[in-house]
DSSP file (Angstrom, degrees, kcal/mol; ACC not computed):
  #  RESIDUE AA STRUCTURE BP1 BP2  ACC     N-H-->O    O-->H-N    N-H-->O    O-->H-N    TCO  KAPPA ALPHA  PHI   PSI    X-CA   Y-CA   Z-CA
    1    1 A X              0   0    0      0, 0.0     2,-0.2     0, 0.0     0, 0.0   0.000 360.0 360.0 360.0 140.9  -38.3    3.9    2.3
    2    2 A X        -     0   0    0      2,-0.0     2,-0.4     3,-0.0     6,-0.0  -0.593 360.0-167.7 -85.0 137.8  -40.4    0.6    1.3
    3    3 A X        +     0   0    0     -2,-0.2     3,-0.1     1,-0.1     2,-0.0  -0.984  67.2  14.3-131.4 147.2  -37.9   -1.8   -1.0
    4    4 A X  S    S+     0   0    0     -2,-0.4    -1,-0.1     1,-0.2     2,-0.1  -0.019  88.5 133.5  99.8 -43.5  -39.3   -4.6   -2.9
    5    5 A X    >   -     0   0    0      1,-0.1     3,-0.7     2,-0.0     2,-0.4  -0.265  47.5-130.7 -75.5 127.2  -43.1   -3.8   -2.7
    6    6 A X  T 3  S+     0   0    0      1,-0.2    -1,-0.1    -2,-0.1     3,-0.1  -0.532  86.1  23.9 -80.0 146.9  -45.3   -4.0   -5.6
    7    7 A X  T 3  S+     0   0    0     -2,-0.4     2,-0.2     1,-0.2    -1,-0.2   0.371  87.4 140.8  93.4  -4.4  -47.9   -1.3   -6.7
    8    8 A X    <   -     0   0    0     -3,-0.7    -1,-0.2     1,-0.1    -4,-0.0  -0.509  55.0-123.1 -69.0 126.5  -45.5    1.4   -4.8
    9    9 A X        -     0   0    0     -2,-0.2     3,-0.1     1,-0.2    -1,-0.1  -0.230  16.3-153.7 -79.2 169.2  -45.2    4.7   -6.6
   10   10 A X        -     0   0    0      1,-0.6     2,-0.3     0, 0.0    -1,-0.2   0.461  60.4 -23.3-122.1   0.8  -41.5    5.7   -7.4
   11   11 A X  S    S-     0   0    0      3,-0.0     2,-0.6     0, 0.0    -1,-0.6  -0.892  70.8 -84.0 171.7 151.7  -41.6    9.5   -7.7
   12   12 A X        -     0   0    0     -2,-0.3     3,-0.1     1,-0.2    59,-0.0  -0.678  41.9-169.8 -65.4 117.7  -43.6   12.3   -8.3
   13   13 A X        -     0   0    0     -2,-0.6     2,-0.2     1,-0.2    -1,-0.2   0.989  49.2 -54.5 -82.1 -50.8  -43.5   12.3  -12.0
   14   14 A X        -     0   0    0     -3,-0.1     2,-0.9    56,-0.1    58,-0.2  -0.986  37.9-112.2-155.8 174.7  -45.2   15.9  -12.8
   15   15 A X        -     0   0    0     56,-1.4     2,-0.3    -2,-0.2    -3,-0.0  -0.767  24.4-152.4-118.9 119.9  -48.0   18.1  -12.4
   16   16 A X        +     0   0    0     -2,-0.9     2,-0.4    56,-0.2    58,-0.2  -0.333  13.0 178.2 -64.5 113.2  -50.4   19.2  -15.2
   17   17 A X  E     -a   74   0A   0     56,-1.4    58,-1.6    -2,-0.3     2,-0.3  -0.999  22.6-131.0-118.0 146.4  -52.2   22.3  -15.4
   18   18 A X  E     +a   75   0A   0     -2,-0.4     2,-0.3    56,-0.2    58,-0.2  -0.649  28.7 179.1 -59.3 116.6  -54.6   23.6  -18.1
   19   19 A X        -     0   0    0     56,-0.8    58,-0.4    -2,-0.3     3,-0.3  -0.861  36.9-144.8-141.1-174.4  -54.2   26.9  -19.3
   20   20 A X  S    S+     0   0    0      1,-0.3     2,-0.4    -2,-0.3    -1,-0.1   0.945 100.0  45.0 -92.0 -49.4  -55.8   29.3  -22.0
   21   21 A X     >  +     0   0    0      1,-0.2     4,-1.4    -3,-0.1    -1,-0.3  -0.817  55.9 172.6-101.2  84.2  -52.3   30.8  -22.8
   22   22 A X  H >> S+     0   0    0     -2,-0.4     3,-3.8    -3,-0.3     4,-1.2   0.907  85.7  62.2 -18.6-100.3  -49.2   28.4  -23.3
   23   23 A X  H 3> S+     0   0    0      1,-0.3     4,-0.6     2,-0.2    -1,-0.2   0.463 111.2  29.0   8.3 -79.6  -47.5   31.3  -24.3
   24   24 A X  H 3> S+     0   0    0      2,-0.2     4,-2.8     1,-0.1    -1,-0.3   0.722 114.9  58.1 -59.5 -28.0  -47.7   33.2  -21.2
   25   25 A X  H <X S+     0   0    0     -3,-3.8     4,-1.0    -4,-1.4    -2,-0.2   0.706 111.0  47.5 -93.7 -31.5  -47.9   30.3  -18.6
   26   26 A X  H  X S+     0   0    0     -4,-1.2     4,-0.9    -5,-0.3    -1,-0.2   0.762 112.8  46.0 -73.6 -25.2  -44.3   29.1  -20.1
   27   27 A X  H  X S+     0   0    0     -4,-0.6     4,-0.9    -5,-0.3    -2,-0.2   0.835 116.4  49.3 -96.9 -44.6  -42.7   32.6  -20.0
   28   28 A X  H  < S+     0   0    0     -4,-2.8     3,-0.4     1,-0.2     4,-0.4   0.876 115.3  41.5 -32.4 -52.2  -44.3   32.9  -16.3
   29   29 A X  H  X S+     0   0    0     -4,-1.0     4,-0.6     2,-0.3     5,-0.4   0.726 115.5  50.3 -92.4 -52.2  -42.9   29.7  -15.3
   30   30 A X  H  < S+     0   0    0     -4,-0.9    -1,-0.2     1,-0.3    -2,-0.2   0.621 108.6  54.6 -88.9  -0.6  -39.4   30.3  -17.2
   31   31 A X  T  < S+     0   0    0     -4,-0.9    -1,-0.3    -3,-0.4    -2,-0.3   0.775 104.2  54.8 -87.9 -14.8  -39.1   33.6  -15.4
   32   32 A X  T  4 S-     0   0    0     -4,-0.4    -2,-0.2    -5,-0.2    -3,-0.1   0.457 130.9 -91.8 -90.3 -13.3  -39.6   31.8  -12.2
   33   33 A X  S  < S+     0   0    0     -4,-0.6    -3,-0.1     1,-0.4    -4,-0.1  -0.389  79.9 133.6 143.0 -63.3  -36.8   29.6  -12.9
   34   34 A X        -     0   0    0     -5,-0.4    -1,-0.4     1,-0.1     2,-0.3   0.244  49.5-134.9 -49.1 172.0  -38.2   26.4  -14.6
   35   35 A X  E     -D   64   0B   0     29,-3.9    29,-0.9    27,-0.0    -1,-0.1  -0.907  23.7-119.1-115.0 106.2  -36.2   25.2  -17.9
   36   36 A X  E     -D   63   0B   0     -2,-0.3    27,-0.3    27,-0.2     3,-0.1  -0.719  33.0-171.7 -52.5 132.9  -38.8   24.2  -21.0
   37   37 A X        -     0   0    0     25,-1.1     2,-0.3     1,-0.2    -1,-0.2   0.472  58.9 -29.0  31.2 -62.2  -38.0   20.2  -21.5
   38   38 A X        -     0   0    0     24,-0.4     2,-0.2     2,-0.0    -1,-0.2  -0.880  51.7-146.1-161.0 176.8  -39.9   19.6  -24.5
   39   39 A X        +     0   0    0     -2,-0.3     2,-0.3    22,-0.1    22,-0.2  -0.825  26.0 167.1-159.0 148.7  -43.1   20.9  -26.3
   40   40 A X  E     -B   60   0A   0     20,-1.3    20,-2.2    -2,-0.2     2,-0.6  -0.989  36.5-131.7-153.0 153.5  -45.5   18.3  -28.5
   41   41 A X  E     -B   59   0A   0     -2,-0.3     2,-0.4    18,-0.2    18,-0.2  -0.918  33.3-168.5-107.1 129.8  -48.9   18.7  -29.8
   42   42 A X  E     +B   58   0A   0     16,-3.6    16,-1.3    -2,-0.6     2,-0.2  -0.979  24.3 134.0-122.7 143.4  -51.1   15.1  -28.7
   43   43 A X  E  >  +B   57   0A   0     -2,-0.4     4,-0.9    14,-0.2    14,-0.2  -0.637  21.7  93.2-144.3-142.0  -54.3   14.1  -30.1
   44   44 A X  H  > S-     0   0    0     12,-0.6     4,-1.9    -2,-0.2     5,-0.4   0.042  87.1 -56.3  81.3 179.2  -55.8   10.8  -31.4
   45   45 A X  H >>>S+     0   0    0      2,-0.2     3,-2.9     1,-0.2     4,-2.3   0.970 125.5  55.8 -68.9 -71.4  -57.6    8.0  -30.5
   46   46 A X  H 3>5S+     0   0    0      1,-0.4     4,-2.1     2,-0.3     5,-0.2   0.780 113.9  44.7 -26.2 -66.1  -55.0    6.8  -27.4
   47   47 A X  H 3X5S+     0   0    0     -4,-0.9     4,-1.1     1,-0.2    -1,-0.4   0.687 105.1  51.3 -85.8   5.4  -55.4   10.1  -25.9
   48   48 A X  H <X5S+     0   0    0     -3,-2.9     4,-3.3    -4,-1.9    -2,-0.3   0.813 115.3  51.6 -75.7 -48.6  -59.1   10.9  -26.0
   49   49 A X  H  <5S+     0   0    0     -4,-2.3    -2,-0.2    -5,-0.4    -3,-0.2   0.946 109.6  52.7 -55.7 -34.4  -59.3    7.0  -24.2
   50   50 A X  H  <<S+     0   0    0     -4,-2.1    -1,-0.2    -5,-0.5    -3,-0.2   0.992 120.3  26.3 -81.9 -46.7  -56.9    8.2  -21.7
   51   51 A X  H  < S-     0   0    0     -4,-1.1    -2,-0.2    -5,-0.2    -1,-0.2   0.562 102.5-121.0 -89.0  -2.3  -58.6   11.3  -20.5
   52   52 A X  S  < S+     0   0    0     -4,-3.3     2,-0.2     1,-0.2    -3,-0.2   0.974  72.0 113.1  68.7  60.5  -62.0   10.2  -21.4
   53   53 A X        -     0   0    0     -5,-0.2     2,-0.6    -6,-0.1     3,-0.3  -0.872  60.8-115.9-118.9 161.5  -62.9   13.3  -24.0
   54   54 A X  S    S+     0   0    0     -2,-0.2    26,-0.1     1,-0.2     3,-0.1  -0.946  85.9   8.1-104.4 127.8  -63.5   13.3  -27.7
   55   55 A X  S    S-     0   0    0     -2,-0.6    -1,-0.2     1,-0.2     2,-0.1   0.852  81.0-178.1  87.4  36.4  -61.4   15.1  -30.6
   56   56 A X        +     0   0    0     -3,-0.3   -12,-0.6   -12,-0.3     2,-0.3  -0.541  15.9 160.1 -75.1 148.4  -58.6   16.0  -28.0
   57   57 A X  E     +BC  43  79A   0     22,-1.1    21,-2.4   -14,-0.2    22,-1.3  -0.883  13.1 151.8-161.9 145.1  -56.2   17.7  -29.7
   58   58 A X  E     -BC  42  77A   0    -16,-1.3   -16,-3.6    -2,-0.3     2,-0.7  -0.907  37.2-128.1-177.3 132.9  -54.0   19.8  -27.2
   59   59 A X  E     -BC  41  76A   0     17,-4.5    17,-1.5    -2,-0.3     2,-0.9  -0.681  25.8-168.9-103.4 125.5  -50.1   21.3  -26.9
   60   60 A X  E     -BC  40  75A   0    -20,-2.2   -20,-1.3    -2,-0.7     2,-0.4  -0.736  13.7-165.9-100.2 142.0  -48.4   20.6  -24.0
   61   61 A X        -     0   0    0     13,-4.3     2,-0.4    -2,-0.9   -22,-0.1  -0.729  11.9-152.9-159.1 115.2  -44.9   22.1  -22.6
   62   62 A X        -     0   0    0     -2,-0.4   -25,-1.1    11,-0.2   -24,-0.4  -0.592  15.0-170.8 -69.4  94.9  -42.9   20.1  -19.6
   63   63 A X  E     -DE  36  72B   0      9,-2.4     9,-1.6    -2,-0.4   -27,-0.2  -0.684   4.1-155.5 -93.7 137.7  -41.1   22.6  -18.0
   64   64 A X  E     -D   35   0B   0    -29,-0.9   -29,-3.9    -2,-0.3     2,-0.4  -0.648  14.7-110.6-100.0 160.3  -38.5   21.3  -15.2
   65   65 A X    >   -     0   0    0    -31,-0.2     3,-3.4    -2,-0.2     5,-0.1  -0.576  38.8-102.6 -95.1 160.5  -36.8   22.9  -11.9
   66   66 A X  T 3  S+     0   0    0     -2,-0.4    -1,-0.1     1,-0.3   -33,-0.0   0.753 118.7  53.5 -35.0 -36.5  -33.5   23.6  -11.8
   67   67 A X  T 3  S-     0   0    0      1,-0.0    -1,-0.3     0, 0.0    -2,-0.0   0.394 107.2-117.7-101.5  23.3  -32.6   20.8   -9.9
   68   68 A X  S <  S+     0   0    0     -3,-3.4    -2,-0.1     1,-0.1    -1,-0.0   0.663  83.3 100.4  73.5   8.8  -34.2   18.3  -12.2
   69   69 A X        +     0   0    0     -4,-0.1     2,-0.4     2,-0.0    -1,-0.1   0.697  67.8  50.1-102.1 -27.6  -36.6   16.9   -9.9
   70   70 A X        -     0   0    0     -5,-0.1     2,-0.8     2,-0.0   -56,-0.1  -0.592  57.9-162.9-119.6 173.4  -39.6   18.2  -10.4
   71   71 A X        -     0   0    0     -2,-0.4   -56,-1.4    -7,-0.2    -7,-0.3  -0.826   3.7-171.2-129.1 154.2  -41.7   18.6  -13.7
   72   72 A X  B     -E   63   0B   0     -9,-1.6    -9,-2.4    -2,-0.8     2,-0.2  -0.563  13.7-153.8-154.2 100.4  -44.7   20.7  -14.2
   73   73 A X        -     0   0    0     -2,-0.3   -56,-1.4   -11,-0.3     2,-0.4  -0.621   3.0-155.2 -74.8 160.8  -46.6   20.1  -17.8
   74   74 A X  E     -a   17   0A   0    -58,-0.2   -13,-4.3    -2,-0.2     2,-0.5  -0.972  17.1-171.3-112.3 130.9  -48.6   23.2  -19.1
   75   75 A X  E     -aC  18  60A   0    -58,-1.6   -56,-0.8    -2,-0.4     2,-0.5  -0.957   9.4-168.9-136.4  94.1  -51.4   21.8  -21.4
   76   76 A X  E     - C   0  59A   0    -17,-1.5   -17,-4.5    -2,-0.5     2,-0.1  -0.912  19.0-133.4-112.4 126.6  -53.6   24.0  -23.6
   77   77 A X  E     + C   0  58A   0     -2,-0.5   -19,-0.2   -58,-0.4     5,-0.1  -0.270  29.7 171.9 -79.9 149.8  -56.6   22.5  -25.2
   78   78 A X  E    S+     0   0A   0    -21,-2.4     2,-0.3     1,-0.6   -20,-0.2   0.501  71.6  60.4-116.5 -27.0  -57.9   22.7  -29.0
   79   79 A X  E    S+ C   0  57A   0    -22,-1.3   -22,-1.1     1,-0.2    -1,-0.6  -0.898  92.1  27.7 171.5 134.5  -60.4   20.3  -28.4
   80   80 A X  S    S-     0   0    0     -2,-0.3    -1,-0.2   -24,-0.2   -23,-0.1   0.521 100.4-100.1  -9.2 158.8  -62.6   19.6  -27.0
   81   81 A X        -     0   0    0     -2,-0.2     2,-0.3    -3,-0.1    -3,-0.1  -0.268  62.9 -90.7 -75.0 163.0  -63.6   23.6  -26.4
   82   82 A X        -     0   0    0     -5,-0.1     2,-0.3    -4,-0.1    -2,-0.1  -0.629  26.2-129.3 -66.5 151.7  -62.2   24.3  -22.4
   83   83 A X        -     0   0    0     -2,-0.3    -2,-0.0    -3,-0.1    -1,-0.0  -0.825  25.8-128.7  -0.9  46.1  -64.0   23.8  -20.1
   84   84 A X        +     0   0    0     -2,-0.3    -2,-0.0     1,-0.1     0, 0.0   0.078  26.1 179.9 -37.5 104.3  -64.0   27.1  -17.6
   85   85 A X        -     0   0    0      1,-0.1     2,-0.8     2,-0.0    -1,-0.1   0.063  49.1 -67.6 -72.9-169.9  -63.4   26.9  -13.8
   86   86 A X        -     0   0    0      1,-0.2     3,-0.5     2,-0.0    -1,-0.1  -0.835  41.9-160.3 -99.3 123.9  -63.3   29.3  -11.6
   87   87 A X  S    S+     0   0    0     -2,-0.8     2,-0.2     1,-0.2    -1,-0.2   0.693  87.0  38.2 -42.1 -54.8  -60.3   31.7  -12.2
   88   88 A X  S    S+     0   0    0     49,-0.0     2,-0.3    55,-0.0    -1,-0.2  -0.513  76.2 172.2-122.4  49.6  -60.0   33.5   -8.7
   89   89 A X        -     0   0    0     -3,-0.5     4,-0.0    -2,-0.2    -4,-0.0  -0.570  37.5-115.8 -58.3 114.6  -60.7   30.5   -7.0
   90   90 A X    >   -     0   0    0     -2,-0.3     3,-1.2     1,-0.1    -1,-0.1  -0.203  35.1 -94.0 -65.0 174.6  -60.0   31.6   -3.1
   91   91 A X  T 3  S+     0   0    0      1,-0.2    -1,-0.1    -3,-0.1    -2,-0.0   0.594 120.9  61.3 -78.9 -16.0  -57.0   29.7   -1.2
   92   92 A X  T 3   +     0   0    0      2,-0.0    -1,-0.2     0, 0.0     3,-0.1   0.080  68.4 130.9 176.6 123.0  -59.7   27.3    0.1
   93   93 A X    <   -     0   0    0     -3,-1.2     2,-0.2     1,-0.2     4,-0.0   0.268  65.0-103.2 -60.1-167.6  -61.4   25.7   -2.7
   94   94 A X  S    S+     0   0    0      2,-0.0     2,-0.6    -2,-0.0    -1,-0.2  -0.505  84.9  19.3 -75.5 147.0  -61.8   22.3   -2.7
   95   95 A X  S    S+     0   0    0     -2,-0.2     2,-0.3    -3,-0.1     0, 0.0  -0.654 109.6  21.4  99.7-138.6  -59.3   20.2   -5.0
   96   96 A X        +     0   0    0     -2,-0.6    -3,-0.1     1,-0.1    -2,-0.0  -0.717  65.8 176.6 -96.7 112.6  -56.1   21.2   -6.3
   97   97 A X        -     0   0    0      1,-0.4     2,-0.3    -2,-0.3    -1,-0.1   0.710  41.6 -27.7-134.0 -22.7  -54.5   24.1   -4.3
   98   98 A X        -     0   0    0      2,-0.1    -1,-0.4    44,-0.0     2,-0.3  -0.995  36.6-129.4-173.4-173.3  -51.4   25.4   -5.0
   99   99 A X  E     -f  144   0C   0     44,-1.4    46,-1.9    -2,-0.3     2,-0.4  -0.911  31.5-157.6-135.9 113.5  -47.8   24.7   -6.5
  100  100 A X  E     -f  145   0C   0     -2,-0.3     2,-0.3    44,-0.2    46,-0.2  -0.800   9.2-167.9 -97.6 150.5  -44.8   25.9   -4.2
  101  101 A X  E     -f  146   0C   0     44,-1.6    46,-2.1    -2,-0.4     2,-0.1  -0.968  23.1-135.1-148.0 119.3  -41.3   26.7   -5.1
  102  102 A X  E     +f  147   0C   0     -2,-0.3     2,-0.3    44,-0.1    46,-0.2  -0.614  46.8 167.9 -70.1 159.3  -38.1   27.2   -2.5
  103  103 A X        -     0   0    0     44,-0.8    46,-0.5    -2,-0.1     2,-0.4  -0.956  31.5-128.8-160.2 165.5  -36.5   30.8   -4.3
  104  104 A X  S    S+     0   0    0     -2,-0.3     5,-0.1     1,-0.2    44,-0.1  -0.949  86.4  21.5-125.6 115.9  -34.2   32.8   -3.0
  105  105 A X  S >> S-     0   0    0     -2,-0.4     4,-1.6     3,-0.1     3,-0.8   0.914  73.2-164.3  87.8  57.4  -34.6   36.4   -2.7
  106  106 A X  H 3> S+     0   0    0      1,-0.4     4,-3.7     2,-0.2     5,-0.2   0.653  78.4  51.4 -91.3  -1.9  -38.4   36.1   -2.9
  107  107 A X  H 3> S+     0   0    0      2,-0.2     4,-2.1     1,-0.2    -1,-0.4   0.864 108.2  54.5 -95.8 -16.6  -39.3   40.2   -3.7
  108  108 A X  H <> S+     0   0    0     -3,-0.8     4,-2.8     2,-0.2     5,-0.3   1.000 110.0  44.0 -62.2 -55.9  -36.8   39.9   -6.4
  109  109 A X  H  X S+     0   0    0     -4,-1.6     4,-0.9     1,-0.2    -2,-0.2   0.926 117.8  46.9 -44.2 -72.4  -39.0   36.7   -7.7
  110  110 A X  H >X S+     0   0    0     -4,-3.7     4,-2.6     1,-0.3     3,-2.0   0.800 110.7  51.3 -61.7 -39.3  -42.5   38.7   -7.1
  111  111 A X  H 3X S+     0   0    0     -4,-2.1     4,-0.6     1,-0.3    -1,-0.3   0.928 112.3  46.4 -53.9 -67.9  -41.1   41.8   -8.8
  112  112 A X  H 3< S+     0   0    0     -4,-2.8    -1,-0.3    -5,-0.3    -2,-0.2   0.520 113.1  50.8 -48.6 -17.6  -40.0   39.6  -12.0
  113  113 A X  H X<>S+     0   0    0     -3,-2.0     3,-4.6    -4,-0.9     5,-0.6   0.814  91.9  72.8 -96.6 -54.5  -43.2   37.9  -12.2
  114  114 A X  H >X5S+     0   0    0     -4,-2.6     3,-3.1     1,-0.3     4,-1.0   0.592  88.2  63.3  -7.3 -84.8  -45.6   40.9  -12.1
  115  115 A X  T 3<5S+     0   0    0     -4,-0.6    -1,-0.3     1,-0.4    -2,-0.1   0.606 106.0  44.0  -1.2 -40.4  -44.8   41.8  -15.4
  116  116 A X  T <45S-     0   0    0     -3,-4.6    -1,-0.4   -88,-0.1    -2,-0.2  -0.042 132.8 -82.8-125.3  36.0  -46.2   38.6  -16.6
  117  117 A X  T <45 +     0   0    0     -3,-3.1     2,-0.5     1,-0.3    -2,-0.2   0.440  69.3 152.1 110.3  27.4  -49.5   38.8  -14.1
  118  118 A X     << -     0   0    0     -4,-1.0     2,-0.4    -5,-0.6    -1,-0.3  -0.711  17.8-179.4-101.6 156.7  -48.8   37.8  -11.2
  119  119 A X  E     -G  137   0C   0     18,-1.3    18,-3.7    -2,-0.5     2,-0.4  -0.987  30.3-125.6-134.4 116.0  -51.0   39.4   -7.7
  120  120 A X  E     -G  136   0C   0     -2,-0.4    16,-0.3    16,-0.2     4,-0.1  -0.753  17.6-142.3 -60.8 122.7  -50.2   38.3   -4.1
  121  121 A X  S    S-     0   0    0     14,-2.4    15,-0.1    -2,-0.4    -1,-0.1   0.903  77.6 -16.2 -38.4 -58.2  -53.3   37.2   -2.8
  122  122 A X  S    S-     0   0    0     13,-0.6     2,-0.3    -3,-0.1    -2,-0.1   0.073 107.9 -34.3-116.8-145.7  -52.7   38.4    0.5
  123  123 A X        -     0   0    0     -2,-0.1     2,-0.8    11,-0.0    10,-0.1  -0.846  47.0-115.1 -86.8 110.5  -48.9   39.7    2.2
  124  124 A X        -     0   0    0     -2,-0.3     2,-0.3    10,-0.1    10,-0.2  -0.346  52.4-159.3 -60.8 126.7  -45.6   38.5    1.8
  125  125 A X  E     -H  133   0C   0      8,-1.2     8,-2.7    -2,-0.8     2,-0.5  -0.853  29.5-136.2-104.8 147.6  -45.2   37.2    5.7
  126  126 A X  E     -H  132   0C   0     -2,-0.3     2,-1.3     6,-0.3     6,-0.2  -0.788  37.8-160.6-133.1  97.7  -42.2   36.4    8.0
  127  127 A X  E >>  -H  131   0C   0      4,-4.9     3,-1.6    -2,-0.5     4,-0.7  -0.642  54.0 -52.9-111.0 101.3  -43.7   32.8    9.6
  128  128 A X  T 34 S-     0   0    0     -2,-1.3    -1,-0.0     1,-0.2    -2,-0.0  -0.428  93.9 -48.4  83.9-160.5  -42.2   32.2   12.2
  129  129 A X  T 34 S+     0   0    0     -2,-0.3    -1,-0.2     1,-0.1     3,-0.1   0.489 129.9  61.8-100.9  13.5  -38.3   32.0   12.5
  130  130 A X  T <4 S+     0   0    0     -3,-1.6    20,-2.3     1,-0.2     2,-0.3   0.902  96.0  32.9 -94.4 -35.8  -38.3   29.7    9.3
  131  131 A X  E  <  -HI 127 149C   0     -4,-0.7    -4,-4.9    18,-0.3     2,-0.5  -0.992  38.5-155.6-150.4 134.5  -39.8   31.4    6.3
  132  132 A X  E     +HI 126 148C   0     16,-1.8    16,-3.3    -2,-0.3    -6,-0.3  -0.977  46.0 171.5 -90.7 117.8  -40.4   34.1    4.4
  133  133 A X  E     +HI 125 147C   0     -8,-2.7    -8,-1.2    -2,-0.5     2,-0.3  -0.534  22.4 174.4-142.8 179.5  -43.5   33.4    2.3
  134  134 A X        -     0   0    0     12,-0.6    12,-0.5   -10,-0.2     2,-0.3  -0.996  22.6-140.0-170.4 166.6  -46.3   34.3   -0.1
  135  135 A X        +     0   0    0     -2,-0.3   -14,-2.4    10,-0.2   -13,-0.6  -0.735  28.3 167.3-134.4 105.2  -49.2   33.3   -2.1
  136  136 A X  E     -GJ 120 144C   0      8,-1.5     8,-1.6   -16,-0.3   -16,-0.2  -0.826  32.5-128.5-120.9 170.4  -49.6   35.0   -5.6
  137  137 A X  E     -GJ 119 143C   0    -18,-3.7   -18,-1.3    -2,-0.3     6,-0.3  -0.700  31.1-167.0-113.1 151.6  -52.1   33.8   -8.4
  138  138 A X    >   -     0   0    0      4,-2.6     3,-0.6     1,-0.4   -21,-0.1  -0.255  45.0 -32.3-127.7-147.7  -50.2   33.3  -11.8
  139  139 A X  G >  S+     0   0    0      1,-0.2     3,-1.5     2,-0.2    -1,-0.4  -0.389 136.6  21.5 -77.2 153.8  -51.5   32.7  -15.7
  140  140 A X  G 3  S-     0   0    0      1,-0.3    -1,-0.2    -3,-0.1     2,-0.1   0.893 136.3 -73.1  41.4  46.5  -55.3   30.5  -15.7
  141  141 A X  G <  S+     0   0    0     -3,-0.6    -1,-0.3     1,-0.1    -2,-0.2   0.355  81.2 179.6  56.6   4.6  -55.6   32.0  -11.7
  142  142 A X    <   -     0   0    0     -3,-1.5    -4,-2.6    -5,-0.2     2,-0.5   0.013  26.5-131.8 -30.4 141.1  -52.7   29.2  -11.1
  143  143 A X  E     - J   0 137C   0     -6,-0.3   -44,-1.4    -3,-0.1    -6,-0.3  -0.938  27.5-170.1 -97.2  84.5  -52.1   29.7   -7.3
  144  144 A X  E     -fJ  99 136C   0     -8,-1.6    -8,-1.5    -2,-0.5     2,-0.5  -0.605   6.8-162.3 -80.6 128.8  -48.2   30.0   -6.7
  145  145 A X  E     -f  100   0C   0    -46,-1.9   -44,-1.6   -10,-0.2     2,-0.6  -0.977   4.5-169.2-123.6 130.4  -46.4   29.9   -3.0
  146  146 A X  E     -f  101   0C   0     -2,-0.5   -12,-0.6   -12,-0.5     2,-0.4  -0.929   5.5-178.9-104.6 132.2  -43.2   31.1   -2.8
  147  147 A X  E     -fI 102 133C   0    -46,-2.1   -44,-0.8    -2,-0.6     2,-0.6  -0.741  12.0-159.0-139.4 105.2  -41.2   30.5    0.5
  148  148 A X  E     - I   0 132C   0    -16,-3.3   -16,-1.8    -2,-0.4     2,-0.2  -0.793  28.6-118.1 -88.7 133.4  -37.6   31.7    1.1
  149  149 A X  E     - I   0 131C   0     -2,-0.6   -18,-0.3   -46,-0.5   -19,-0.1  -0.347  40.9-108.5 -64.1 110.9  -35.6   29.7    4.1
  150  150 A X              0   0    0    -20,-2.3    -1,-0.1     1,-0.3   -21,-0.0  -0.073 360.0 360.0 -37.5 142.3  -34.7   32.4    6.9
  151  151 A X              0   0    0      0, 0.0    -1,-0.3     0, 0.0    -2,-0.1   0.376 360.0 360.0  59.7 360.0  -31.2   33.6    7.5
């Protein structure tokens, strides 16, 4: 670990995704484990300058893991209109590519997300003597890996 150095990050703080449905993409997310944090509506001059749009007006809600370490905001826009990507985006785009989560008991997890839209891309697979793993797409095509630790 670097001690002392300036300009050195100190943590992943969180990661943002854009979605159509809050709604859904927080009840996905909280069946999967995470814990809601907060929810807040931001607009104004401060954030249109920070993201470089105009008339932002947008609700966000920071869901955390279980062990408190990680953060994941969910951000649905008012305004400016969305912007559409591609949805079923194969595993590899360019850019931004997935969000993985250790679980335990990982067909119980897919079962319990189905219900709220998630499709494995592919197979759950046995890699190796280490993992049991998977790739399913979640609410706004979000791309989700699950991996449970062998034995």
């Amino acid at each position: 670990m670097v001690t002392g150095t300036r300009g050195t990050i100190q943590r992943l703080d969180n990661i943002a995704i854009v979605v159509d449905d809050l709604e859904a993409a927080k009840a996905f997310f909280a069946e999967l484990g995470l814990e809601l944090e907060g929810e807040a509506t931001v607009e104004g001059r401060e954030v249109d300058r920070l993201v470089g749009l105009e008339g932002v007006r947008s609700d966000i809600a920071m869901m955390r893991t279980p062990d408190g370490h990680g953060r994941l905001e969910l951000t649905k826009y008012h305004s400016p209109s969305i912007r559409a990507g591609e949805p079923k985006a194969p595993a590899n785009t360019l850019g931004a590519h997935r969000i993985m989560f250790a679980v335990e008991d990982i067909e119980d997890v897919v079962e319990r997300l189905r219900p709220h839209g998630a499709e494995l891309l592919g197979e759950l697979v046995q890699y190796e003597n280490s993992y049991r793993l998977c790739y399913l797409r979640g609410p706004a095509g979000i791309l989700v890996a699950l991996a449970e630790a062998a034995g």
